[in-house]
C-alpha positions in Angstrom: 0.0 0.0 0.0 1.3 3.4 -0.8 -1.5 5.7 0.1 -5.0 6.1 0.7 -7.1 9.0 0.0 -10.7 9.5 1.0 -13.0 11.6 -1.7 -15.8 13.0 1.2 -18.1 14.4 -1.2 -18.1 12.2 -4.2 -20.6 9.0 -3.7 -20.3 6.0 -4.8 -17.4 5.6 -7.4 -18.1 2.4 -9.5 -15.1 2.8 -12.3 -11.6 4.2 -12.6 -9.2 5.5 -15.6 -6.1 6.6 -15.8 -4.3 8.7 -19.3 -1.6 11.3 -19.2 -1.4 12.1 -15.2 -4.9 12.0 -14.6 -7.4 9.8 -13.3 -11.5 9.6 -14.4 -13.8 8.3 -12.3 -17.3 7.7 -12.3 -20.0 6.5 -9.4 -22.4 4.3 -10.0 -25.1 7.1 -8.7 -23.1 10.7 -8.8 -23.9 13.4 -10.8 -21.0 14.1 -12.7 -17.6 12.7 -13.9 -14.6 13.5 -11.7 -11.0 14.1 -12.9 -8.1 13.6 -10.4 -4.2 14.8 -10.8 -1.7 12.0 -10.1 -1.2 13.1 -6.4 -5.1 12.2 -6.0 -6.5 16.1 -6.1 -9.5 16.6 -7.8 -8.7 19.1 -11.1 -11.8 18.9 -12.7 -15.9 17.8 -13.0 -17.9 16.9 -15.5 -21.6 17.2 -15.0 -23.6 14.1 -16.4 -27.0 14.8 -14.6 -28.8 17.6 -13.2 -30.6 16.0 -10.4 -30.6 19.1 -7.4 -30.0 15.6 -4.4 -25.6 14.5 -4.6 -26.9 10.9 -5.1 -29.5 10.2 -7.7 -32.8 7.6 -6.9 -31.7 4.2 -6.9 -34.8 3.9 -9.3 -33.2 6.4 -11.8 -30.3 6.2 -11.7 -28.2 5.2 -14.4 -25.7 3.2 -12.5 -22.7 3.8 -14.2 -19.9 1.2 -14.0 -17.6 0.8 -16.3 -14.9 3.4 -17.6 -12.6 2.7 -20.7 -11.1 4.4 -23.1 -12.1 3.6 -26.7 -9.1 3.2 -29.4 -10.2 7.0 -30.3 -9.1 8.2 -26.7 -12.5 8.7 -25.7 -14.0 7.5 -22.7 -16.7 5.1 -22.6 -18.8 5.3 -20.0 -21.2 1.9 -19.6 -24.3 1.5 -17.3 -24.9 -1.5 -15.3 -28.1 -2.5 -17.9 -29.5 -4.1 -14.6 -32.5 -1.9 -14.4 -34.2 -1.0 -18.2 -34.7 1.3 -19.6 -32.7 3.5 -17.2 -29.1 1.5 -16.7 -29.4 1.2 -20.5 -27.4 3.9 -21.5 -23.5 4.7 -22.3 -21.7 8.1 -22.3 -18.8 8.5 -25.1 -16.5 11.7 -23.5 -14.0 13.6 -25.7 -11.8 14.5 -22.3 -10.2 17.6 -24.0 -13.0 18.9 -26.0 -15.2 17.7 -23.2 -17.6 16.9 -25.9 -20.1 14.3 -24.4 -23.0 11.8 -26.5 -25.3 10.0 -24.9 -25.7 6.6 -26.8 -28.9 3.8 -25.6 -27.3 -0.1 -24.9 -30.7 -2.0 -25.6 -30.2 -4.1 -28.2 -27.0 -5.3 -26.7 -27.4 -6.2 -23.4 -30.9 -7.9 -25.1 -28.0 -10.0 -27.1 -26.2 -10.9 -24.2 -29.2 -12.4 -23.0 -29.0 -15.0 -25.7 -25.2 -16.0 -24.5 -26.4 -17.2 -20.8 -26.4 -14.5 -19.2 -29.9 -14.6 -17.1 -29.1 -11.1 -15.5 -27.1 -8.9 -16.9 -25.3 -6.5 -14.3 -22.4 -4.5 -15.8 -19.6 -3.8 -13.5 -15.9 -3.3 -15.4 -14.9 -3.3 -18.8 -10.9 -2.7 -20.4 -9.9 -2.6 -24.1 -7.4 -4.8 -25.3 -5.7 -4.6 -28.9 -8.5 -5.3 -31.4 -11.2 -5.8 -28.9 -13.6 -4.5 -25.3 -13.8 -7.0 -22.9 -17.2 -6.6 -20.8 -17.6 -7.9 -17.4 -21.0 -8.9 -16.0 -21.0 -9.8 -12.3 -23.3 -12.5 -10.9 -24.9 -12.4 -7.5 -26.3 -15.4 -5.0 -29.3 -15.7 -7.1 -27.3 -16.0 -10.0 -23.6 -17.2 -9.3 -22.1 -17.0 -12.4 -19.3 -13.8 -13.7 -19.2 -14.0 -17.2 -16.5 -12.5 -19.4 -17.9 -11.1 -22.7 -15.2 -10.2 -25.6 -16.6 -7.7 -28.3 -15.5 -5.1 -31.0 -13.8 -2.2 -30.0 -16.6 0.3 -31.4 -19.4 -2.3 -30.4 -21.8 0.5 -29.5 -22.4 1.6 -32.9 -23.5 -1.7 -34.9 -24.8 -3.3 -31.7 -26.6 -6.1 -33.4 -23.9 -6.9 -35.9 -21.2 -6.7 -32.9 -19.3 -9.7 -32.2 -19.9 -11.4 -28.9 -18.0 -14.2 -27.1 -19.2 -14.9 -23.3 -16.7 -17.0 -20.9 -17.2 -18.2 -17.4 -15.0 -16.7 -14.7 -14.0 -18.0 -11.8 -15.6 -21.2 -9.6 -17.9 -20.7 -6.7 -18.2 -23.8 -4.9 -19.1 -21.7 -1.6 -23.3 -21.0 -1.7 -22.6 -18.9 1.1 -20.5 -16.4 0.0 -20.8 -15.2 -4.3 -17.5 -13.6 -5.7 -18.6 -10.5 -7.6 -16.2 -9.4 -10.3 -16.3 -5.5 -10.1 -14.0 -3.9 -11.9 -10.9 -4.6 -14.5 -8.2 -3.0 -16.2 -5.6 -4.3 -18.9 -2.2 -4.6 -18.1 -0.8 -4.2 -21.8 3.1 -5.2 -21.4 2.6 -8.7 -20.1 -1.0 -8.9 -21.4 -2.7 -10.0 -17.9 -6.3 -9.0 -17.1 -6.3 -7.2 -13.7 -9.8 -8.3 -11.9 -11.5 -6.2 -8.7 -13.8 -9.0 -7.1 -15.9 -8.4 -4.1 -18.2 -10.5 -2.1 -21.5 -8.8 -0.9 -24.6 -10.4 0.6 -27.1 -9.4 -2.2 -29.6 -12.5 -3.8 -29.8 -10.5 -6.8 -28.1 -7.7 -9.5 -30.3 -4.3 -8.0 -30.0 -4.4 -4.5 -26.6 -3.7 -2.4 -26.1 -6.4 0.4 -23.8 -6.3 3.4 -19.7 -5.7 2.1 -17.7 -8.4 2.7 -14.5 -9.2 1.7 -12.2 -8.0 -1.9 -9.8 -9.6 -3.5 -7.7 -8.9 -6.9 -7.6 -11.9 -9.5 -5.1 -11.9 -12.4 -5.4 -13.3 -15.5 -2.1 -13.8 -17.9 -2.2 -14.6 -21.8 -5.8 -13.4 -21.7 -5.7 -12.8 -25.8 -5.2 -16.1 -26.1 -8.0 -16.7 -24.1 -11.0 -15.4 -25.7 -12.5 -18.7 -27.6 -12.1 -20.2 -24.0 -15.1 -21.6 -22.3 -13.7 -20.8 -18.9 -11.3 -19.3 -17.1 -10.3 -19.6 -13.4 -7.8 -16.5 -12.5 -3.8 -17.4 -12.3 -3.4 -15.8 -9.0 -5.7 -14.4 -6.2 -4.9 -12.0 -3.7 -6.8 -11.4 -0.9 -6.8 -7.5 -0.2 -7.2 -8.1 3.3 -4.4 -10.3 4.2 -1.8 -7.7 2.7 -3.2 -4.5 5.0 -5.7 -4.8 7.1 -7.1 -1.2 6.0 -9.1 -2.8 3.5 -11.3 -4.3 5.7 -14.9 -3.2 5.4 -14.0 -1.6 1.5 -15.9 -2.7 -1.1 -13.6 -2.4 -3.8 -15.2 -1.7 -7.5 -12.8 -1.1 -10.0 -8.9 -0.9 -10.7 -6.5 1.1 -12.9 -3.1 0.5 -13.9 -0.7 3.7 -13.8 2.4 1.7 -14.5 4.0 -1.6 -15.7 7.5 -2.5 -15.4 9.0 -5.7 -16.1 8.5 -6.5 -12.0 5.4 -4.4 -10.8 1.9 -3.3 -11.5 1.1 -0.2 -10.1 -2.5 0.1 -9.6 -5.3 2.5 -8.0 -8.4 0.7 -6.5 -11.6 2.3 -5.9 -14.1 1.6 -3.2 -17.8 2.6 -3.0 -18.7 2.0 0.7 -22.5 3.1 0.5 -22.5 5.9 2.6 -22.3 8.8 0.3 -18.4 8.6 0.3 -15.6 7.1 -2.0 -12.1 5.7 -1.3 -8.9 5.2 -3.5 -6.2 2.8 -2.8 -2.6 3.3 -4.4 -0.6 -0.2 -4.3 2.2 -2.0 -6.0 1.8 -5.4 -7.1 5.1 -7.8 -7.9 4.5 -9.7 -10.8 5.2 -13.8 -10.1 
């Protein structure tokens, strides 16, 4: 861990990007988009919504998620899809025009249906070279995280798109369900970098009690896309390395730098109490 930094008066951040210093990060119920300096200070806003309360209606809201940035440098911003018509919807940013469209996710998350996936519930997605890969968490009613591998510009011929959807991860406990969250793409040693969290919910609206989060890494993903399934490489369990992230329900992850030994990463956690925390660490690659 290398430092910790609590954002009071942004709720709920969901999704986190990092390009050129700065860090983008969205809540899965805030108003607007924030942008961060690489010491963690906030620079910048960019309103999304109107609504006069700081966190909009869970009934509403769109539940933003997912943060990427397209092979264009834009960012994609994706909602959940776990509540139509309003978590329907994606936000394509132009972060130095500050140009913002509004684009509707219907007919996909309809296809995505047709590839197993009973509930669809949005949480990370990454670009890797030639593709988006989409991640759509399970919960206890559904305890299945699925992997879906489209075209990089998939919003814009969304019934034509490609669409390959793989099982993560086992869950032999019926207990406990382990959500994946968040994910970025670590591009020099091509791993997939996976936020997972576990929270007491039976199904993909409602947030339960937070339990434990955990980071899963997956190597040669490219090579991986025509896979059925794939069970992560490595799992580390956030809690064992500092005990200051007990109680965070982490949501997403960025990578700032790669070396040929580290990752450096910034985790996000959404508490659900109107607050948001971000997590610096280093990660040695095995």
């Amino acid at each position: 861990m290398q430092e910790i930094k609590l954002l009071a008066d942004y709720p709920s951040a969901s999704g986190i990007e990092y390009s050129n210093k700065q860090y983008y990060i969205i809540g899965d119920d805030a108003n607007n988009l924030l942008i961060l300096d690489s010491n963690l200070n906030s620079i910048d806003s960019l309103s999304l919504y109107s609504f006069a309360e700081k966190r909009i209606s869970k009934k509403i809201k769109a539940d933003l998620e997912a943060i990427l940035f397209t092979r264009k440098n834009k960012l994609l911003l994706i909602g959940s899809g776990s509540l139509s018509p309003y978590r329907n919807i994606a936000w394509l940013i132009d972060p130095l025009t500050k140009q913002k469209d509004t684009t509707r996710l219907d007919t996909f998350y309809q296809r995505l249906q047709l590839y197993g996936i009973k509930e669809i519930n949005i949480e990370g997605a990454c670009s890797i070279p030639g593709s988006i890969i989409i991640s759509n968490r399970g919960s206890k009613g559904f305890p299945k995280n699925h992997l879906v591998f489209t075209s990089n510009s998939f919003w814009e011929k969304q019934e034509l798109s490609p669409v390959t959807s793989i099982m993560i991860g086992t869950n032999t406990d019926s207990t406990v369900f382990n959500g994946v969250s968040g994910m970025a793409y670590a591009s020099k040693s091509d791993q997939l970098i996976l936020t997972v969290s576990t929270e007491d919910t039976r199904n993909n609206i409602d947030d339960g009690a937070i339990g434990k989060s955990y980071l899963w890494l997956i190597k040669s993903i490219s090579s991986k896309k025509n896979w059925k399934a794939i069970n992560p490489n490595r799992v580390i369990d956030l809690e064992k390395i500092d005990p200051r992230f007990k109680g965070q329900k982490i949501e997403s992850v960025c990578i700032t730098k790669e070396t040929k030994n580290f990752l450096y990463l910034t985790l996000v956690a959404d508490n659900d109490n109107g607050s948001s925390t971000l997590f610096k660490v280093v990660v040695e690659k095995d």
